[in-house]
PyMOL CGO cylinders between C-alpha atoms (Angstrom):
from pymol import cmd
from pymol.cgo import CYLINDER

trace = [
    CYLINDER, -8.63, 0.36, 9.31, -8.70, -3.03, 7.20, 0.3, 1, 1, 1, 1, 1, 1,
    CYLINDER, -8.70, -3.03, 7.20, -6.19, -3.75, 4.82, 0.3, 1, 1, 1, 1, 1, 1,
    CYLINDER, -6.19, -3.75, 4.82, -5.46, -6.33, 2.62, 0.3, 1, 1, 1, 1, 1, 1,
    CYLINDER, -5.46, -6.33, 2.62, -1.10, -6.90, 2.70, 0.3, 1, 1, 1, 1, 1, 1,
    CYLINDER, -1.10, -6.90, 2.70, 0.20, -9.02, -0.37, 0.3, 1, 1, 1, 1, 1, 1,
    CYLINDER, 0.20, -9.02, -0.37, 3.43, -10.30, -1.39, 0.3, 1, 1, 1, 1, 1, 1,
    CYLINDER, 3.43, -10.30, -1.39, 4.40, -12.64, -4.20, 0.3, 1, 1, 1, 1, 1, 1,
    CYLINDER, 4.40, -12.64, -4.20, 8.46, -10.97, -4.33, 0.3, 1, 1, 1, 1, 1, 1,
    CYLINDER, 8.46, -10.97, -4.33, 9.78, -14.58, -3.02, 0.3, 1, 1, 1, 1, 1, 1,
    CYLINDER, 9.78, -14.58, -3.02, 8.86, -18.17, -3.16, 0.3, 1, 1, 1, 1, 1, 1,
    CYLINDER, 8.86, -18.17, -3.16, 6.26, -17.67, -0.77, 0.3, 1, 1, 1, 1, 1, 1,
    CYLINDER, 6.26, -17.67, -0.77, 3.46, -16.13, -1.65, 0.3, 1, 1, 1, 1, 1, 1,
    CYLINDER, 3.46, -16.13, -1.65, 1.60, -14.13, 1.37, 0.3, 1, 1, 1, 1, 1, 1,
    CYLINDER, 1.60, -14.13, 1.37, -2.12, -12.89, 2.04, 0.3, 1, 1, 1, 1, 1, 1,
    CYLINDER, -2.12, -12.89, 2.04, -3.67, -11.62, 4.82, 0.3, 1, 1, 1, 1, 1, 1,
    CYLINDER, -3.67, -11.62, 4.82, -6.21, -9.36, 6.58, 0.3, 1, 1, 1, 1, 1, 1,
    CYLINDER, -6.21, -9.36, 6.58, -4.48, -6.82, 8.78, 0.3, 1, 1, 1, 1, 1, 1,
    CYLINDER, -4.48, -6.82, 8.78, -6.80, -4.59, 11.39, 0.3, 1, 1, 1, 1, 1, 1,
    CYLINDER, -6.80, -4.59, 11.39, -4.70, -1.26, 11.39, 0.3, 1, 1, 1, 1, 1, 1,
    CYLINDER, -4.70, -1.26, 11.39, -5.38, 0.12, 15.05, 0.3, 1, 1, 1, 1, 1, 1,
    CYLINDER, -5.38, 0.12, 15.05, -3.75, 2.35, 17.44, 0.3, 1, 1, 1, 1, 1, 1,
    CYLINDER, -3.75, 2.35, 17.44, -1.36, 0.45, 18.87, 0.3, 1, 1, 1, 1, 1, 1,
    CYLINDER, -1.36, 0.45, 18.87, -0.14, -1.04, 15.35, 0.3, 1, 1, 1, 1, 1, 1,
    CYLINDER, -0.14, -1.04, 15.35, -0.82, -3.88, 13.01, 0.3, 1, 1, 1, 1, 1, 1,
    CYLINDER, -0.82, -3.88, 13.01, -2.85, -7.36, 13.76, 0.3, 1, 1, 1, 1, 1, 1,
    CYLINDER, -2.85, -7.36, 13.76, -3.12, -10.17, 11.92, 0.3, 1, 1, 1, 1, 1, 1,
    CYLINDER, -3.12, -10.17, 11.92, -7.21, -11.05, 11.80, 0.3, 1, 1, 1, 1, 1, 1,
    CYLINDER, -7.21, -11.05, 11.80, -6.42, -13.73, 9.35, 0.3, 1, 1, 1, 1, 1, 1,
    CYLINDER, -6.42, -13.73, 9.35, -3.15, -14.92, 6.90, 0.3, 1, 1, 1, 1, 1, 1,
    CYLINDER, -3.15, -14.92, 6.90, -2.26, -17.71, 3.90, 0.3, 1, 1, 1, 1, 1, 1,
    CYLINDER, -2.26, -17.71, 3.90, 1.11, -18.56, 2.93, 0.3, 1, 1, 1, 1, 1, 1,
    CYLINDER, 1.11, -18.56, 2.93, 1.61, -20.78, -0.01, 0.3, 1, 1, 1, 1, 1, 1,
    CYLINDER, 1.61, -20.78, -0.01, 4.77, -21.90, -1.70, 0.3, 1, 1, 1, 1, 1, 1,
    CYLINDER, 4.77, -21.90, -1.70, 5.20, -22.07, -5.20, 0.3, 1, 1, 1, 1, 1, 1,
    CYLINDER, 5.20, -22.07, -5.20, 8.24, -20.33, -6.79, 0.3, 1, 1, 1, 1, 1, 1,
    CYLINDER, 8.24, -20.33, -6.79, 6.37, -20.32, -10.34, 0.3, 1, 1, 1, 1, 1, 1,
    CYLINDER, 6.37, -20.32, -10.34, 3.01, -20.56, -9.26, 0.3, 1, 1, 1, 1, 1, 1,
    CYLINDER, 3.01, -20.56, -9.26, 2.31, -17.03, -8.18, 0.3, 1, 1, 1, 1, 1, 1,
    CYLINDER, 2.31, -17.03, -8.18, -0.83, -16.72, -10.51, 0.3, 1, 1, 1, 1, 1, 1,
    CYLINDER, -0.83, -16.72, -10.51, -2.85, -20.20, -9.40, 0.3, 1, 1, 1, 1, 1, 1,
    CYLINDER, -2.85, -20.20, -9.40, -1.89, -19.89, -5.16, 0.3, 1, 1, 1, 1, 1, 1,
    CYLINDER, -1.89, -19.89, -5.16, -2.67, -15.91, -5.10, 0.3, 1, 1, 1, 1, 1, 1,
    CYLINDER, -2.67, -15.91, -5.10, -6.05, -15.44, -5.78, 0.3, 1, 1, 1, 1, 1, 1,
    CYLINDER, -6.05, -15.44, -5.78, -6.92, -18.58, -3.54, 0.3, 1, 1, 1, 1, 1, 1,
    CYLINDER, -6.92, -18.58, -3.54, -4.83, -17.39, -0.88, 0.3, 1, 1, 1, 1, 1, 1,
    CYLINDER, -4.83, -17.39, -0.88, -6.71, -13.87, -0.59, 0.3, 1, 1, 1, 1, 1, 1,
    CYLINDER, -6.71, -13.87, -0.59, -10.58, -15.40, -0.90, 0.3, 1, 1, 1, 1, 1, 1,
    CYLINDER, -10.58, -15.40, -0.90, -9.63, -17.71, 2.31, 0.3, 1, 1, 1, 1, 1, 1,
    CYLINDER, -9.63, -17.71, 2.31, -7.55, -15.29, 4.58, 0.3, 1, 1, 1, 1, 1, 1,
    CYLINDER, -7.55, -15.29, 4.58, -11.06, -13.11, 3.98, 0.3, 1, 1, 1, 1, 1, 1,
    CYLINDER, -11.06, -13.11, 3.98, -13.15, -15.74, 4.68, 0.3, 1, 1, 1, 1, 1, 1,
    CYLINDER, -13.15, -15.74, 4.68, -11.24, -17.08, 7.97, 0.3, 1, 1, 1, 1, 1, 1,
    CYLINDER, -11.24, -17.08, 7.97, -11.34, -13.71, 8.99, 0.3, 1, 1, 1, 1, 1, 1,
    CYLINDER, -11.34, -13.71, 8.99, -15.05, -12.71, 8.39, 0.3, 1, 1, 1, 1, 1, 1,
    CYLINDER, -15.05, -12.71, 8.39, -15.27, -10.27, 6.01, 0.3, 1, 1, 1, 1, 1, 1,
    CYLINDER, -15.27, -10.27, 6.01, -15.28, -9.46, 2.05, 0.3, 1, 1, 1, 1, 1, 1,
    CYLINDER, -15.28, -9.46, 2.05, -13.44, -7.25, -0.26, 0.3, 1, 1, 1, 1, 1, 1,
    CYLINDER, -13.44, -7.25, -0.26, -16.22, -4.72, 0.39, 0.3, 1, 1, 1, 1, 1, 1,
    CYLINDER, -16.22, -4.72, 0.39, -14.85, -4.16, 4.14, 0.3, 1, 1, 1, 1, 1, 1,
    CYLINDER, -14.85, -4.16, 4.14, -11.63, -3.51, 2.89, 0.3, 1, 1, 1, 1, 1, 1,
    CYLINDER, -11.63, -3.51, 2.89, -10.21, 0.09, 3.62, 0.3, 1, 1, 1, 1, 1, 1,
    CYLINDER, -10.21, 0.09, 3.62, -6.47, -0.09, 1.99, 0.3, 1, 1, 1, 1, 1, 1,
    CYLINDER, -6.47, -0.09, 1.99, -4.48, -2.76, 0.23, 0.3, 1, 1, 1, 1, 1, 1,
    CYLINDER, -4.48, -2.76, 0.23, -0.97, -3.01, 0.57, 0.3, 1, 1, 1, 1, 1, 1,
    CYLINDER, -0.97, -3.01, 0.57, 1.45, -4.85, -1.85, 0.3, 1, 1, 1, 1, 1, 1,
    CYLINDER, 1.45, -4.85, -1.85, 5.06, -5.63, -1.37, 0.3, 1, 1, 1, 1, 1, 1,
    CYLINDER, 5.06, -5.63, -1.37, 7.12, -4.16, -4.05, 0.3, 1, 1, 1, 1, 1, 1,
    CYLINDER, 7.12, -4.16, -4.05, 10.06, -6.75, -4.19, 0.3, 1, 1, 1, 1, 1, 1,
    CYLINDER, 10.06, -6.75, -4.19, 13.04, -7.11, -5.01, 0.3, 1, 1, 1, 1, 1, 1,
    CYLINDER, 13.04, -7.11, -5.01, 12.14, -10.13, -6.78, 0.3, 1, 1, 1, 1, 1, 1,
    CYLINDER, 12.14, -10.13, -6.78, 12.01, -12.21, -9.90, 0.3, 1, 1, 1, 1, 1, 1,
    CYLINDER, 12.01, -12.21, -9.90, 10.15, -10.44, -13.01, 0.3, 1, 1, 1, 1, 1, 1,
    CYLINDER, 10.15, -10.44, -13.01, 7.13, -12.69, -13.40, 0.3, 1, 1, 1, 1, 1, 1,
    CYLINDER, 7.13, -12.69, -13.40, 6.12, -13.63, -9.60, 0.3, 1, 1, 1, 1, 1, 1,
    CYLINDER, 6.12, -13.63, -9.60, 6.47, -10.29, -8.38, 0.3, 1, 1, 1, 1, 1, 1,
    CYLINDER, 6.47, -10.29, -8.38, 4.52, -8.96, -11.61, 0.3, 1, 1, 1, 1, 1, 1,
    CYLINDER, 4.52, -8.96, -11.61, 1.21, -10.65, -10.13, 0.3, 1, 1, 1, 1, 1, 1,
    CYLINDER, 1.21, -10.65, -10.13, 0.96, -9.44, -6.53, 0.3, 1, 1, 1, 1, 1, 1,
    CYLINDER, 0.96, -9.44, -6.53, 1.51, -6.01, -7.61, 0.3, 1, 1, 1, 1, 1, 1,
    CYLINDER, 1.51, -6.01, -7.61, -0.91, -6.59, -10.64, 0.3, 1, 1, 1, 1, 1, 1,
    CYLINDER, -0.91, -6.59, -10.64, -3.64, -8.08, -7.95, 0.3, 1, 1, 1, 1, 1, 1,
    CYLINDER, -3.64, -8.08, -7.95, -3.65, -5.38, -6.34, 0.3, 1, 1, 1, 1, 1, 1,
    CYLINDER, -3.65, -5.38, -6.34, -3.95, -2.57, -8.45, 0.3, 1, 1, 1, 1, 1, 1,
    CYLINDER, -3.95, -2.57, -8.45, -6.65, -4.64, -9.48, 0.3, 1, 1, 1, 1, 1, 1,
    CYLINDER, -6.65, -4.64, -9.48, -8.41, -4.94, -6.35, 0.3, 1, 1, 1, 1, 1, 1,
    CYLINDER, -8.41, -4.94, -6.35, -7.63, -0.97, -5.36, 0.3, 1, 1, 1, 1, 1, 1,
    CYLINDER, -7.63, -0.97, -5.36, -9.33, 0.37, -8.95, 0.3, 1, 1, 1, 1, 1, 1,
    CYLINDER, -9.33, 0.37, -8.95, -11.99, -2.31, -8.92, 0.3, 1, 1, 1, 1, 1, 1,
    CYLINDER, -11.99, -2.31, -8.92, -12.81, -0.96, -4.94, 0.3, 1, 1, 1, 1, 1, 1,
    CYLINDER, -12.81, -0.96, -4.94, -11.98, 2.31, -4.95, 0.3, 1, 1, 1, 1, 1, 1,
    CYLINDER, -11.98, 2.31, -4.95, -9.32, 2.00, -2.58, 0.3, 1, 1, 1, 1, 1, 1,
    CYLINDER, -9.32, 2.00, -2.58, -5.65, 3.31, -2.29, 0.3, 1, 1, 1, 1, 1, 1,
    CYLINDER, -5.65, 3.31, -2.29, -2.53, 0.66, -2.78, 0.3, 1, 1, 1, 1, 1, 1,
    CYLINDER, -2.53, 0.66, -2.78, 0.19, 1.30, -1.18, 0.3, 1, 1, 1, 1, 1, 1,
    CYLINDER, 0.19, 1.30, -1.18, 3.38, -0.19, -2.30, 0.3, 1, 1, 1, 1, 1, 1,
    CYLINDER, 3.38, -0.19, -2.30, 6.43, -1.08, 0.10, 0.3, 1, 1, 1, 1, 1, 1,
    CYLINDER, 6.43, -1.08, 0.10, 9.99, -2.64, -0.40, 0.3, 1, 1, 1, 1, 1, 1,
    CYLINDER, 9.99, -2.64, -0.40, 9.60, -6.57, 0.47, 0.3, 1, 1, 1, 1, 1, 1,
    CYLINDER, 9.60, -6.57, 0.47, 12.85, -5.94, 2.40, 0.3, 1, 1, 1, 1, 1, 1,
    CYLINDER, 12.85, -5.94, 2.40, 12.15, -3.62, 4.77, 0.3, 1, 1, 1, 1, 1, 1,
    CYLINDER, 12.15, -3.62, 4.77, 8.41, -5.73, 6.14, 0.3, 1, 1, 1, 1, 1, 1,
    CYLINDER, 8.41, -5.73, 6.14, 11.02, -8.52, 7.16, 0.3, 1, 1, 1, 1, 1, 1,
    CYLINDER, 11.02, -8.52, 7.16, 13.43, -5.89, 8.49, 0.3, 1, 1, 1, 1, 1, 1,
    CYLINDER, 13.43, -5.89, 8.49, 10.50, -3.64, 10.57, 0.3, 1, 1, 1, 1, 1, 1,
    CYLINDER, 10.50, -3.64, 10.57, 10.94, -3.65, 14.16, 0.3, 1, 1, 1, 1, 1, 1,
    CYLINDER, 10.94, -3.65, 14.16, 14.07, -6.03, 14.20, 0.3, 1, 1, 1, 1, 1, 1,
    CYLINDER, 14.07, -6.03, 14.20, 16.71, -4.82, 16.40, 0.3, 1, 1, 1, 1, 1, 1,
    CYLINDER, 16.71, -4.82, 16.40, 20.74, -4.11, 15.74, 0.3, 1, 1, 1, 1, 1, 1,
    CYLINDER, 20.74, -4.11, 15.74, 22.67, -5.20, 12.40, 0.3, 1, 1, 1, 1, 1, 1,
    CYLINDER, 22.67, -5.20, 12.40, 20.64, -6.90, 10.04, 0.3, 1, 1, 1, 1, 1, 1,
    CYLINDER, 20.64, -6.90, 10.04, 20.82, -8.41, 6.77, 0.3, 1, 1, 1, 1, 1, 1,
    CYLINDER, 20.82, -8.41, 6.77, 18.33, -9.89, 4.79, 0.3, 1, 1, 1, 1, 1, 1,
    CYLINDER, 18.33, -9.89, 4.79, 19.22, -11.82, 1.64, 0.3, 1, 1, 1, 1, 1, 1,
    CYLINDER, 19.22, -11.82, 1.64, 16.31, -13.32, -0.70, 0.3, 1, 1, 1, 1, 1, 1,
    CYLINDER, 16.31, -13.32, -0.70, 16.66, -15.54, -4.01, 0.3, 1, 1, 1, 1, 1, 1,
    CYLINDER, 16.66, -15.54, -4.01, 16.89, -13.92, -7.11, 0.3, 1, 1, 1, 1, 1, 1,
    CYLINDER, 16.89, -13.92, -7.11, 17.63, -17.53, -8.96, 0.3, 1, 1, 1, 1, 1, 1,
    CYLINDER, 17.63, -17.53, -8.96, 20.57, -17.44, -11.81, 0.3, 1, 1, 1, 1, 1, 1,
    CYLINDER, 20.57, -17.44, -11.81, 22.85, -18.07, -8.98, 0.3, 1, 1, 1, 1, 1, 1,
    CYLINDER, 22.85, -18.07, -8.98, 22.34, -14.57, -7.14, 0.3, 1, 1, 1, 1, 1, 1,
    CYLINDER, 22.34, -14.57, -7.14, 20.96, -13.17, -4.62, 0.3, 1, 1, 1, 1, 1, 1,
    CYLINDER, 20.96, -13.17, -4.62, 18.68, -9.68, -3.55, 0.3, 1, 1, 1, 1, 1, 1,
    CYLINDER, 18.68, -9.68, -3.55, 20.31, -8.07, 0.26, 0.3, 1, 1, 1, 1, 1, 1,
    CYLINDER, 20.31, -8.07, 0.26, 19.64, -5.14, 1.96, 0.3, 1, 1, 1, 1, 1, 1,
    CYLINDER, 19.64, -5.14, 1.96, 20.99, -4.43, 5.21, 0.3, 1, 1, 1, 1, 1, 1,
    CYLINDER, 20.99, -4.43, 5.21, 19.70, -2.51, 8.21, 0.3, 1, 1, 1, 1, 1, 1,
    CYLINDER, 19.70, -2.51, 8.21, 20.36, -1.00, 11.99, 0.3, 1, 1, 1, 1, 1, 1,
    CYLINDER, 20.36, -1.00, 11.99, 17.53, -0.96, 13.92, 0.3, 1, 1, 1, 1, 1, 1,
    CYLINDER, 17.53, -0.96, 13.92, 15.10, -1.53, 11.16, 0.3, 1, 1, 1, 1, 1, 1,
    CYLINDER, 15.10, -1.53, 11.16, 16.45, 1.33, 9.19, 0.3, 1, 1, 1, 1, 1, 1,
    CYLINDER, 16.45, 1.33, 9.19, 18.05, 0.57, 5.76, 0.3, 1, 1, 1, 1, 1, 1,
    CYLINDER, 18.05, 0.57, 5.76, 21.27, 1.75, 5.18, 0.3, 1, 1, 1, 1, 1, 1,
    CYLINDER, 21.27, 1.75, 5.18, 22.77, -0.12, 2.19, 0.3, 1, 1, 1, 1, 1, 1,
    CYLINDER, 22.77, -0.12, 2.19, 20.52, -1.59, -1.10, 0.3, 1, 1, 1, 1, 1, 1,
    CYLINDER, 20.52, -1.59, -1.10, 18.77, -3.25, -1.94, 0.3, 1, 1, 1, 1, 1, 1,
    CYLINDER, 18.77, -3.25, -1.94, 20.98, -4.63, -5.04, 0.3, 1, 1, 1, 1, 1, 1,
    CYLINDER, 20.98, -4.63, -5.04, 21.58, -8.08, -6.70, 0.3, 1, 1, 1, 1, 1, 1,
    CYLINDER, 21.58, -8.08, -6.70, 25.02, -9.99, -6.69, 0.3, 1, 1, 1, 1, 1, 1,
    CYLINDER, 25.02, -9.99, -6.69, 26.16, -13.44, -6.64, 0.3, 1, 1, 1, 1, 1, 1,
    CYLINDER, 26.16, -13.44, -6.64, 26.35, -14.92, -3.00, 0.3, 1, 1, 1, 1, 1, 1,
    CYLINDER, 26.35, -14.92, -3.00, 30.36, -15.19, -2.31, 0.3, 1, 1, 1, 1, 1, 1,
    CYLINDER, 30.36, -15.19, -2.31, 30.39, -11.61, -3.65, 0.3, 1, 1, 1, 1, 1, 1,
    CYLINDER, 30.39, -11.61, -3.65, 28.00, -10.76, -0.39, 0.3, 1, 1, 1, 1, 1, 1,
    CYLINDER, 28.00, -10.76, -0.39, 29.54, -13.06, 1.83, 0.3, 1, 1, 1, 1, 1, 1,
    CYLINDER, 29.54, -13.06, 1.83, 32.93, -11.25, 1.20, 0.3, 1, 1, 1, 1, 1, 1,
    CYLINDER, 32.93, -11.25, 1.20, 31.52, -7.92, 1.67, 0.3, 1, 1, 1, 1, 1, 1,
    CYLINDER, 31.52, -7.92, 1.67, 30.25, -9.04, 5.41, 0.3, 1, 1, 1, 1, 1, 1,
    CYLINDER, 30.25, -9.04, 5.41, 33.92, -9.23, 5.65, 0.3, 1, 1, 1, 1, 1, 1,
    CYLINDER, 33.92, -9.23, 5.65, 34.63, -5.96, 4.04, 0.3, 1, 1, 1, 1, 1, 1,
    CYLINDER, 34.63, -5.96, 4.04, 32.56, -2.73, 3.52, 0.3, 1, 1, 1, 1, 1, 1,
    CYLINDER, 32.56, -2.73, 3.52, 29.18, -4.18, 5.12, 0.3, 1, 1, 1, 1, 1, 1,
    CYLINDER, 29.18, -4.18, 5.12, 31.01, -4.85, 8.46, 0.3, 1, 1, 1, 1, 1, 1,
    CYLINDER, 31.01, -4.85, 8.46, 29.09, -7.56, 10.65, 0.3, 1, 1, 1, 1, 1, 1,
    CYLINDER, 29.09, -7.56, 10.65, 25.67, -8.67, 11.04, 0.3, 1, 1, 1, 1, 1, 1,
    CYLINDER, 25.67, -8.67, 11.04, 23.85, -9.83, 13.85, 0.3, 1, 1, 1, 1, 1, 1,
    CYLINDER, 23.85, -9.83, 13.85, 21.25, -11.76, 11.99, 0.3, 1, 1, 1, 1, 1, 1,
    CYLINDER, 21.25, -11.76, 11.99, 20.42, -12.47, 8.61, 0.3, 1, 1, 1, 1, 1, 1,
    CYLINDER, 20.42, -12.47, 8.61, 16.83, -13.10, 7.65, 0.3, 1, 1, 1, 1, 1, 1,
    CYLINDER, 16.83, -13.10, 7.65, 14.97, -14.14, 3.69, 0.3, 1, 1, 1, 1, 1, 1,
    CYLINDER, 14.97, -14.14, 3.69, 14.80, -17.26, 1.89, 0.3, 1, 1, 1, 1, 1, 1,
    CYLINDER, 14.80, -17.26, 1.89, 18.57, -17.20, 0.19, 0.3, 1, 1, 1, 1, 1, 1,
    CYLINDER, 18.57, -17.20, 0.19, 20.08, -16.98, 3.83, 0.3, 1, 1, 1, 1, 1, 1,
    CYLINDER, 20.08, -16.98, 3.83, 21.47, -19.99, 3.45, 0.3, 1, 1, 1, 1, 1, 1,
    CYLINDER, 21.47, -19.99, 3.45, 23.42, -18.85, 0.64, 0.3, 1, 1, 1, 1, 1, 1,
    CYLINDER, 23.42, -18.85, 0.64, 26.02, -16.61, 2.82, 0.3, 1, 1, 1, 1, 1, 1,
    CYLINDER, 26.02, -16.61, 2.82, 26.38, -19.33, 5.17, 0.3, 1, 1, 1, 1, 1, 1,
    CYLINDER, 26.38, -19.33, 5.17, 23.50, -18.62, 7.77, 0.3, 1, 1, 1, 1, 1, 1,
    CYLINDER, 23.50, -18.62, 7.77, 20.67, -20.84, 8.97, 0.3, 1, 1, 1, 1, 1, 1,
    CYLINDER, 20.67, -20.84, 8.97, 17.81, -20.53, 7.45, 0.3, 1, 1, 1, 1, 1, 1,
    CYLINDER, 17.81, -20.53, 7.45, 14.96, -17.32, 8.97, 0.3, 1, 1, 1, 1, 1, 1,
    CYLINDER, 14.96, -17.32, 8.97, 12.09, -16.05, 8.10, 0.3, 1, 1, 1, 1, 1, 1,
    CYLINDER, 12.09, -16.05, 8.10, 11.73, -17.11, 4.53, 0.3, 1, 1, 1, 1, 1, 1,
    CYLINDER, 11.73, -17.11, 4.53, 9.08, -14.17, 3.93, 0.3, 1, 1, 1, 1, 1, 1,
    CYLINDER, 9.08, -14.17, 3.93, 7.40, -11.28, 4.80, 0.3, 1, 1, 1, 1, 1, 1,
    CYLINDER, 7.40, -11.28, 4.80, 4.26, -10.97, 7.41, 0.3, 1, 1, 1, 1, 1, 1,
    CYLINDER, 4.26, -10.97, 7.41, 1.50, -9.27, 6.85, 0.3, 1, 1, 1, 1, 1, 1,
    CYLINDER, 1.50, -9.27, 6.85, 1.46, -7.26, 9.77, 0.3, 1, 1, 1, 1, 1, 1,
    CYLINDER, 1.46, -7.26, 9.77, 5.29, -6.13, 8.55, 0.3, 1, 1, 1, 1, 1, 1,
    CYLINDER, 5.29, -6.13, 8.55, 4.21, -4.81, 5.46, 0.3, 1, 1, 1, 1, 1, 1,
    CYLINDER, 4.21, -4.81, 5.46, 1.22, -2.42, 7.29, 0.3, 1, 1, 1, 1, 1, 1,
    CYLINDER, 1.22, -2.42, 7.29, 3.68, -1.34, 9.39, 0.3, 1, 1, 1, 1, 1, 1,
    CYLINDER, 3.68, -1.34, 9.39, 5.64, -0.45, 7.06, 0.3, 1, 1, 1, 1, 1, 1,
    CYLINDER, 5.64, -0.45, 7.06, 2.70, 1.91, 4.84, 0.3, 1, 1, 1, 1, 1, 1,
    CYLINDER, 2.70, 1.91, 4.84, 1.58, 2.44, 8.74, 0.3, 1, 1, 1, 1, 1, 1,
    CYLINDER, 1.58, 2.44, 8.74, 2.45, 5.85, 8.65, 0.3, 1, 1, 1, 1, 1, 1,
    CYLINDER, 2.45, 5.85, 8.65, 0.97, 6.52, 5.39, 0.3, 1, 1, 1, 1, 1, 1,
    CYLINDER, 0.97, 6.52, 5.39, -2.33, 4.79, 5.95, 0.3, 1, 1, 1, 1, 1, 1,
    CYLINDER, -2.33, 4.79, 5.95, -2.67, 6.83, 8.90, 0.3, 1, 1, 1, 1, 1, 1,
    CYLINDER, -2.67, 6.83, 8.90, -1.54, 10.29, 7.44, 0.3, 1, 1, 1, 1, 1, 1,
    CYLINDER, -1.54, 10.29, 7.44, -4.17, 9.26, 4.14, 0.3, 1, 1, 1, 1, 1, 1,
    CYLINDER, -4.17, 9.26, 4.14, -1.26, 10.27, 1.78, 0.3, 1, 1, 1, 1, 1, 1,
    CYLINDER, -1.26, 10.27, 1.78, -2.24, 9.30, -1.48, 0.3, 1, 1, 1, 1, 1, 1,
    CYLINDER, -2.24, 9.30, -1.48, -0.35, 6.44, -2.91, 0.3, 1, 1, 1, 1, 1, 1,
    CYLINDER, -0.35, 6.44, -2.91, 2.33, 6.69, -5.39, 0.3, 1, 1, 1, 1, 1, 1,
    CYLINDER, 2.33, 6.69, -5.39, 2.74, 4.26, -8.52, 0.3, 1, 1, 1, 1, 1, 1,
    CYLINDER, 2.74, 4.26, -8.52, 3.50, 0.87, -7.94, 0.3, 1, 1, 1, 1, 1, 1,
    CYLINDER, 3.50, 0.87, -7.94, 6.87, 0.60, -9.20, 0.3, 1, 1, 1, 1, 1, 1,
    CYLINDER, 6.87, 0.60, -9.20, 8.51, -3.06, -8.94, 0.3, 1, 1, 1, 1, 1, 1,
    CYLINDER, 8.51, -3.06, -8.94, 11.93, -3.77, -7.54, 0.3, 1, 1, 1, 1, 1, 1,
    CYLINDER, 11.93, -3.77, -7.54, 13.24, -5.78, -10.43, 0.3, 1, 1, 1, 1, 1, 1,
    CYLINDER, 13.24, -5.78, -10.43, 16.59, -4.65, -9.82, 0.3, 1, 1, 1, 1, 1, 1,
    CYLINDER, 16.59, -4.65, -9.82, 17.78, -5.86, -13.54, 0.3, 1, 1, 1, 1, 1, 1,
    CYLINDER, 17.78, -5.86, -13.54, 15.97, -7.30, -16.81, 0.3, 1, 1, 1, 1, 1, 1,
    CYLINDER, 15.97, -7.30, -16.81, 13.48, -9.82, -16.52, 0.3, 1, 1, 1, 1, 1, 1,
    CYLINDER, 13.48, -9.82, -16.52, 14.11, -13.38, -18.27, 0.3, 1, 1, 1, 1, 1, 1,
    CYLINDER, 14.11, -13.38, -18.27, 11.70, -13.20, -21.15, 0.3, 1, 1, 1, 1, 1, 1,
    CYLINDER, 11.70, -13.20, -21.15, 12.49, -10.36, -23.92, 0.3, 1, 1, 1, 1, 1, 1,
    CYLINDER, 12.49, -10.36, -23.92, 10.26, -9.30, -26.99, 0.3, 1, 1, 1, 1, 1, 1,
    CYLINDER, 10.26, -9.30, -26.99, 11.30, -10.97, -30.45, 0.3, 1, 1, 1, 1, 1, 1,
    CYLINDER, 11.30, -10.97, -30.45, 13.05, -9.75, -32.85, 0.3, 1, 1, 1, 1, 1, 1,
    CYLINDER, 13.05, -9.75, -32.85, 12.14, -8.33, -35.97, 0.3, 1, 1, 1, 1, 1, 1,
    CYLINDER, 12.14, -8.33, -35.97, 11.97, -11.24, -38.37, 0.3, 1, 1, 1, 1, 1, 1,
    CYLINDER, 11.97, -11.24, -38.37, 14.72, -11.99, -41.04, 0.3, 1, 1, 1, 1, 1, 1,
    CYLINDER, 14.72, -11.99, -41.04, 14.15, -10.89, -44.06, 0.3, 1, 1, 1, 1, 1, 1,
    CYLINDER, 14.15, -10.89, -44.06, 15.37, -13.89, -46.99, 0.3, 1, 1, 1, 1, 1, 1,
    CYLINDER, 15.37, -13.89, -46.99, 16.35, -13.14, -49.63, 0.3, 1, 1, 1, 1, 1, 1,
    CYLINDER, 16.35, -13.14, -49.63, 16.08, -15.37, -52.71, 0.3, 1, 1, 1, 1, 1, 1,
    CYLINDER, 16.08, -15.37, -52.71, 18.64, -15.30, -55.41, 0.3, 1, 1, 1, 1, 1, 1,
]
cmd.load_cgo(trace, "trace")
């Protein structure tokens, strides 16, 4: 099975062409670009050359799958766009998966992943053996740090782009293709029909309709 795996839900926006076989996920062929607010302009690029490096067209595709965040409003807004796009314009199912759990998939013990989600906070989730057991949510970064201490108990690792923010080195600043198939693996393979694509936003995005204008009134 060929699928196309997307995710725009960080600074780093990833494409690639994943061959879907029996003994898991491979990478035929992958793009990463960075570009916090450039989401639109890299994407698009990104998916025509991970296609061409890897020898085949849209038309081969089988399944896309699209990384549902957490993430920032507008960048997450076109991966998931994309590729509703590309699954109704090819008659193909999307499949949508946290953006959390592809960089948590198949990493052993306590895990935390932490990812930007700008105004001064941060998206976490955190995991045993790949298995999520708490968010994901937003807070600000000493709020996390002092849970570590607290509730969350220890980590073994911490993995995303806003690592550095609770005082780890920097890991794996985004998801792999490959972790985001395995994550719809089971899905793919079952041919359950995708549900709606429903973004991780995780509060209100930045830009709001305007107001009703004022009305003036003249004496």
């Amino acid at each position: 099975m060929l699928v196309l795996a997307l995710d725009t839900a960080t600074a780093r926006i990833t494409a690639g062409v994943v061959e879907l076989g029996p003994e898991g996920p491979t990478i035929l062929a992958a793009r990463d670009a960075e570009g916090a607010r450039a989401h639109a302009e890299l994407l698009a690029p990104a998916i025509a050359e991970a296609l061409d490096e890897a020898g085949r067209t849209r038309a081969d595709l089988d399944a896309v799958v699209a990384g549902l965040g957490p993430g920032p409003f507008t960048g997450l807004r076109v991966g998931l766009v994309t590729a509703a796009a590309m699954g109704d314009g090819l008659g193909i199912p999307v499949h949508g998966v946290p953006t959390h759990d592809a960089l948590a998939v198949g990493v052993p013990g306590r895990l935390l992943v932490v990812t930007d989600a700008r105004r001064r906070e941060v998206y976490w989730s955190r995991y045993a053996d790949g298995v999520r057991t708490h968010g994901p949510e937003v807070v600000a970064p000493a709020e996390l740090a002092a849970r570590l201490g607290g509730d969350l108990g220890p980590v073994d690792r911490v993995v995303g782009d806003a690592a550095d923010k609770v005082g780890a080195p920097p890991d794996t600043p985004g998801p792999r293709p490959d972790g985001l198939v395995a994550v719809a693996a089971p899905a793919l393979r079952a041919g359950t029909e995708p549900g709606p694509l429903v973004p991780l936003y995780l509060r209100r995005p930045d830009a709001v309709p305007p107001g009703a204008p004022k009305t003036v009134t003249r004496a």
